[in-house]
C-alpha positions in Angstrom: -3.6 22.5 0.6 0.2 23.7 0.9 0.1 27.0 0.8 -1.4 27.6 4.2 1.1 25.1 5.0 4.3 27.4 3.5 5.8 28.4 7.2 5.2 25.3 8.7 7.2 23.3 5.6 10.2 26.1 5.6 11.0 25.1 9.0 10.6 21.5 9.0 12.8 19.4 10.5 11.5 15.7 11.9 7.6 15.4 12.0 7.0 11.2 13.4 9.1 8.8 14.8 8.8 6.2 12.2 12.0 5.9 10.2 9.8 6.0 6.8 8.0 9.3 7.7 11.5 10.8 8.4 12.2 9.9 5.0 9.3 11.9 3.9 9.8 15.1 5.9 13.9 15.4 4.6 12.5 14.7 1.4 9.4 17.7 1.4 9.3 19.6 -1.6 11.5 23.1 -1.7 8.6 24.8 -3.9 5.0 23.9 -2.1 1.8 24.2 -4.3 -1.4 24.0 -3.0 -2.6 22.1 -6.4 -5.2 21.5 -8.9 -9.0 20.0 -8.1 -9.0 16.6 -10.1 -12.4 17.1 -10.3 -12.9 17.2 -14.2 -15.5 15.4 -16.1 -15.1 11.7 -16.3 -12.1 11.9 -14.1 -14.5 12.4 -11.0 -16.8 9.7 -12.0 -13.9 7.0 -12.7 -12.7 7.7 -9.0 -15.7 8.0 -7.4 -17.0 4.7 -9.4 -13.9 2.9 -7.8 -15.0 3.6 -4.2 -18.8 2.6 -5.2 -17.6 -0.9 -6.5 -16.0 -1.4 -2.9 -19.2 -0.2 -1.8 -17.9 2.5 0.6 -20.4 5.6 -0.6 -22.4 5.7 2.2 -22.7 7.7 5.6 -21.0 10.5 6.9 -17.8 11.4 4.3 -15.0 14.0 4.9 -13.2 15.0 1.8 -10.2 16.8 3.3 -8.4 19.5 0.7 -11.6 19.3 -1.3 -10.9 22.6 -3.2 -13.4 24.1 -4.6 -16.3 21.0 -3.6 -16.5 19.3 -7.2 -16.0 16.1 -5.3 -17.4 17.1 -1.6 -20.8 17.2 -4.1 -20.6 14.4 -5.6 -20.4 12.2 -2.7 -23.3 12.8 -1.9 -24.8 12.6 -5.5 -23.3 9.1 -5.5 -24.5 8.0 -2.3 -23.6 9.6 0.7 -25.4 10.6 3.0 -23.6 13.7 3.7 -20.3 15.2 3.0 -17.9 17.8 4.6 -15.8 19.7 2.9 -12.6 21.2 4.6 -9.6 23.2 3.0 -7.4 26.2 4.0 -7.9 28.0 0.8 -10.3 31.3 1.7 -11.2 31.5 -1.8 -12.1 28.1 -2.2 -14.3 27.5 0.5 -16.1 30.8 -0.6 -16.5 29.0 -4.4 -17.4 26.2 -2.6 -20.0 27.3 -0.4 -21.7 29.6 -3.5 -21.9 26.3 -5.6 -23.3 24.5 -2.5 -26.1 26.7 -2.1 -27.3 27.0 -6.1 -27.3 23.7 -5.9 -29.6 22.9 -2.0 -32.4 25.2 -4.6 -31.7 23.6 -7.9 -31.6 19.5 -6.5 -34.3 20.6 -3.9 -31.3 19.2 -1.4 -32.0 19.4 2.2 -29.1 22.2 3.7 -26.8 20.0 5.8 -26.1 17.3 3.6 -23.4 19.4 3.0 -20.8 21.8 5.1 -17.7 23.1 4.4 -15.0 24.8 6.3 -11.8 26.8 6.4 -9.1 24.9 8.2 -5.8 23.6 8.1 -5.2 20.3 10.3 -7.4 21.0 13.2 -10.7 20.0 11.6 -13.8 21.6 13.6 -15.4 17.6 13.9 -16.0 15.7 16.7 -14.0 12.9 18.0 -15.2 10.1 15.5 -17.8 11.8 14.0 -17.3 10.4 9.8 -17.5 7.2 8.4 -15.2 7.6 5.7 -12.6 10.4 4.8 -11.4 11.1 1.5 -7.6 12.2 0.6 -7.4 12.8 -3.0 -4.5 14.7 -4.4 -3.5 15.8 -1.3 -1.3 14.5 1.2 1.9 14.9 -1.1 1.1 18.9 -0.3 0.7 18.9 3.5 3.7 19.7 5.5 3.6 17.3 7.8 1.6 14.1 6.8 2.1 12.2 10.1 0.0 15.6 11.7 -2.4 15.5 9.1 -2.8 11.5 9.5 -3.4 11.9 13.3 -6.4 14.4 12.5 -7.8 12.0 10.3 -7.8 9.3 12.8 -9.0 11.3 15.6 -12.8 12.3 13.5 -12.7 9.2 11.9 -14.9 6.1 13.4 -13.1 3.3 14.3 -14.0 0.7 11.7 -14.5 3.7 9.4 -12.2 3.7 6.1 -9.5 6.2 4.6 -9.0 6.4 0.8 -5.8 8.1 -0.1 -4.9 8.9 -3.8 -1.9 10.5 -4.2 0.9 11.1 -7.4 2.4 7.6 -8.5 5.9 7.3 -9.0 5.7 4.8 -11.9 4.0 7.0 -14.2 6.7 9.5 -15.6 5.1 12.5 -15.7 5.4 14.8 -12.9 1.7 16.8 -12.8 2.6 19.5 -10.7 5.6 21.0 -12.7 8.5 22.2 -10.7 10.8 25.0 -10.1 14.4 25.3 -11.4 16.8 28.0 -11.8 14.4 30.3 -11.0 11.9 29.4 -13.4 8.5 28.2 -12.7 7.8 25.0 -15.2 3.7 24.6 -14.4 3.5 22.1 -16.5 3.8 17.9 -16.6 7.9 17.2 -16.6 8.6 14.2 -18.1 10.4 11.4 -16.3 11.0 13.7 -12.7 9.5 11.3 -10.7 11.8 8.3 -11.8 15.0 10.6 -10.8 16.5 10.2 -6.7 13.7 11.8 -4.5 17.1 13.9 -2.8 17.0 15.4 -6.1 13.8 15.8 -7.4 12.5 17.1 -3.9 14.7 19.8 -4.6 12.6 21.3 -7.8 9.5 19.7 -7.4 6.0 21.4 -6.0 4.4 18.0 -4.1 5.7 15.1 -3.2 5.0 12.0 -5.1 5.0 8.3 -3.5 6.4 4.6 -4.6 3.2 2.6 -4.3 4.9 0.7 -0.9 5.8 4.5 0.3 2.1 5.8 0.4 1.5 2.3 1.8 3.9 2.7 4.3 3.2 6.4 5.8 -0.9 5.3 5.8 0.1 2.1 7.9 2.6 4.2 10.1 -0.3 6.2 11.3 -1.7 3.3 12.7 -4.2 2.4 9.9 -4.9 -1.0 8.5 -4.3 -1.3 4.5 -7.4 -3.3 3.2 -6.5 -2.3 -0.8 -3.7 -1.1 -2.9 -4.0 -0.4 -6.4 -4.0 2.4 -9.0 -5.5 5.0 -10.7 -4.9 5.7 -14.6 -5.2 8.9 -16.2 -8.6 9.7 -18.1 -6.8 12.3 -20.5 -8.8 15.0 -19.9 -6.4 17.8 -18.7 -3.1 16.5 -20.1 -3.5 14.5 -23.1 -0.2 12.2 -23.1 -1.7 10.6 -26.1 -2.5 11.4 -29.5 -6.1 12.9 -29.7 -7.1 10.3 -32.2 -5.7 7.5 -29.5 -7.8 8.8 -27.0 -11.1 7.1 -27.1 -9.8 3.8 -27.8 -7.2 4.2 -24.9 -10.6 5.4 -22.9 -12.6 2.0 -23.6 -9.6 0.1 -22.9 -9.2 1.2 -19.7 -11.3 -1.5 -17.7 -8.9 -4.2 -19.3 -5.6 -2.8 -18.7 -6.7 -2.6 -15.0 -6.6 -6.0 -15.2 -2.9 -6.3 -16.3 0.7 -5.0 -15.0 0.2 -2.1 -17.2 -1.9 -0.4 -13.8 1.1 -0.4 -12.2 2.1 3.1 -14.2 -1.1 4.8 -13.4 -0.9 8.5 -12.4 -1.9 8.4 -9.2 -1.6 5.3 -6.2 -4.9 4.1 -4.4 -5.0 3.0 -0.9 -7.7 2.0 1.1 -7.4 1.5 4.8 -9.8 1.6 7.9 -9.0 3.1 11.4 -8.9 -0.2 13.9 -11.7 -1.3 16.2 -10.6 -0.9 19.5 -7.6 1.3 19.6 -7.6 4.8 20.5 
């Protein structure tokens, strides 16, 4: 989503009041990247299968920076009973809204279980009008995640829940590259997310998050955390291992969930729901 955002993060300054989201902001990176869709084979299925197993894929979903709608679609495959798609990419939407309508004739879909539009932070929803809203991959591009956080509670229902995934600080590999001495490096860099974030910012594309950051910036916006955990890689895109390590690595994934090993997964899960009773 950053490269609508690219004036907005040149000038920025102080975007929220709490002393963690300052942080953040003096800590945006120099080199904004709008990003990659994660939606790639299994990968989307291993995600999506987490929310299912906290039973969460159903109602009215908005999957906000959703590209170009691999996972807007599969919401509703999985369960939903509609999805909306929202991103500031042009081109996206466009790819978006061309696979949308091959696949209304091909699945026999009725038209408005899924929508999609062009925006940036000012989403064209109703005051409390989803029941869930999906950030995956993309607040570490957004200027100004406080702003992006307030739209999100303002459409979403109170009682209704927010699943953030975003780049995990544990896991050494930076996925979005970075920029230094004038050289774009679009590939994983090894062990950038371990060095001082005063540094790092400097070079890097996206942000990236400790675990208790992301925690932090969702529950500075108001919402209450119901889950933290995290999300290994499948090894589809970048494979950090072997190819002949793969598979196993692949069927051993449900049991190093289980362990301390999670803790170095790419990406950092957080589940929270927007309050009854506060506006």
């Amino acid at each position: 989503m950053a490269q609508r955002y690219r004036p907005q993060l040149d000038g920025l300054r102080v975007i929220a009041t709490s002393e963690n989201s300052l942080s953040r902001a003096r800590t945006a990176p120099r080199y904004p990247h709008p990003g990659d869709s994660t939606a790639i084979g299994s990968n989307v299925a291993y995600r999506l299968g987490k929310l299912r197993d906290l039973g969460l894929l159903q109602g009215v979903w908005l999957d906000c920076g959703c590209a170009e709608g691999g996972y807007t679609e599969a919401l509703v495959a999985w369960g939903a009973q509609k999805a909306i798609g929202v991103d500031p990419e042009r081109s996206r939407i466009d790819e978006a809204i061309a696979r949308k309508l091959v696949n209304d004739e091909k699945l026999n879909r009725r038209p408005d279980a899924i929508e999609y539009h062009c925006c940036t932070d000012d989403f064209p929803l109703p005051d409390a009008s989803v029941d869930a809203i999906l950030l995956n991959e993309v607040l570490e591009h957004v200027a100004n995640e406080a702003a992006t956080l307030r739209e999100i509670w303002r459409v979403l229902r109170p009682g209704g829940h927010l699943v953030v995934m975003s780049p995990n600080r544990w896991f050494p590999f930076e996925g979005h590259g970075m920029r230094f001495l004038g050289r774009n490096f679009g590939f994983p860099i090894p062990l950038l997310p371990w060095l001082p974030s005063s540094w790092s910012a400097r070079v890097m594309a996206a942000r990236n998050y400790w675990p208790h950051e992301l925690r932090n910036i969702v529950a500075a916006a108001g919402f209450e955390i119901q889950k933290v955990d995290y999300v290994l890689p499948v090894l589809e895109r970048y494979q950090w291992l072997p190819a002949s390590v793969i598979p196993t690595y692949r069927r051993l994934m449900p049991r190093i969930e289980k362990t301390a090993l999670r803790k170095f997964g790419v990406s950092t899960l957080v589940v929270a729901t927007r309050p009854v009773g506060h506006t």
